[in-house]
C-alpha positions as MATLAB code, in Angstrom:
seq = 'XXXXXXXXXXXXXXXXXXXXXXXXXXXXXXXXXXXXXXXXXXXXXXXXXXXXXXXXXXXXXXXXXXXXXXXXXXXX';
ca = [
      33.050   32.120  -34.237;
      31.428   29.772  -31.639;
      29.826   26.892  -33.467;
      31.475   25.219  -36.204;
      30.244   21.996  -37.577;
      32.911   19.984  -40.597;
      31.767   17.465  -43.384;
      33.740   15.152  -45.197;
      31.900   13.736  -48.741;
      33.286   10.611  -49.868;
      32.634   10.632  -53.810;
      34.442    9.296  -56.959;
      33.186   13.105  -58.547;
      35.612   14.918  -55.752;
      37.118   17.011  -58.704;
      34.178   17.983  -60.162;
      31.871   18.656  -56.820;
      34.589   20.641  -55.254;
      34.930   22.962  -58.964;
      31.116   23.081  -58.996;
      30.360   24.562  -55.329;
      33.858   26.885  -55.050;
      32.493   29.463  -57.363;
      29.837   29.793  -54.413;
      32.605   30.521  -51.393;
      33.170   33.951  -53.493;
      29.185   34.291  -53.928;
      27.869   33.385  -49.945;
      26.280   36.609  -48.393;
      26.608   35.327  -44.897;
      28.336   38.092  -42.844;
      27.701   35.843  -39.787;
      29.555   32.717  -41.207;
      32.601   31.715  -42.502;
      32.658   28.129  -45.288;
      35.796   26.890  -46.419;
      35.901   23.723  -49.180;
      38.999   21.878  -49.637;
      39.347   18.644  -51.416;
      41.290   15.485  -51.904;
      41.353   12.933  -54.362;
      38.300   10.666  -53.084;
      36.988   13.702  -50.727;
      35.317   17.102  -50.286;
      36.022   18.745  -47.193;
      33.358   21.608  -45.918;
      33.699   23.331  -43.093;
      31.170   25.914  -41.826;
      31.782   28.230  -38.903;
      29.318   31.091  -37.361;
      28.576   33.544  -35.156;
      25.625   32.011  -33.388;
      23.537   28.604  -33.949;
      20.900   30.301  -35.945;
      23.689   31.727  -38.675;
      25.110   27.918  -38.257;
      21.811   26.493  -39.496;
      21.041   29.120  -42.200;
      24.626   28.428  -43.754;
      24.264   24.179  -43.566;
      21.063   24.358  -45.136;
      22.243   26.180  -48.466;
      26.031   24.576  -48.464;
      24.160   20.801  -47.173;
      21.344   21.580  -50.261;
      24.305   22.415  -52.721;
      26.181   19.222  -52.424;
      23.191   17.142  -52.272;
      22.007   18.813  -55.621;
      25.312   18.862  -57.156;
      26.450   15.329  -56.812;
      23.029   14.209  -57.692;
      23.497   16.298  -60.990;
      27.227   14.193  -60.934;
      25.689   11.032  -60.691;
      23.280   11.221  -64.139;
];
């Protein structure tokens, strides 16, 4: 994989954002990219890596629209 870009999210939902979005690792249909979530206490790692900087994109804007969604969802 040549481009890679890595995210760390700073929330007090850690827990619950990382179980929300790791049902969707299993679920991504990109054969071009590879995403890997971790987590620790106060932080949700996500790291996206892909074949070329048009497969990068594609995968950041789902994973980057999931988090945004899913803490917002956190937050009410």
């Amino acid at each position: 994989m040549n481009h890679a870009a890595r995210f760390v999210f700073e929330t007090r939902f850690a827990e619950k954002l990382y179980e929300v979005l790791a049902p969707e690792i299993a679920s991504d249909p990109g054969e071009k990219s590879n995403v890997r979530l971790t987590r620790s206490e106060s932080s949700v790692f996500l790291s996206v890596e892909a074949e070329d900087a048009a497969a990068l994109r594609a995968s950041l804007n789902m994973w980057l629209r999931l988090v945004n969604v899913s803490h917002e969802v956190l937050e009410l």
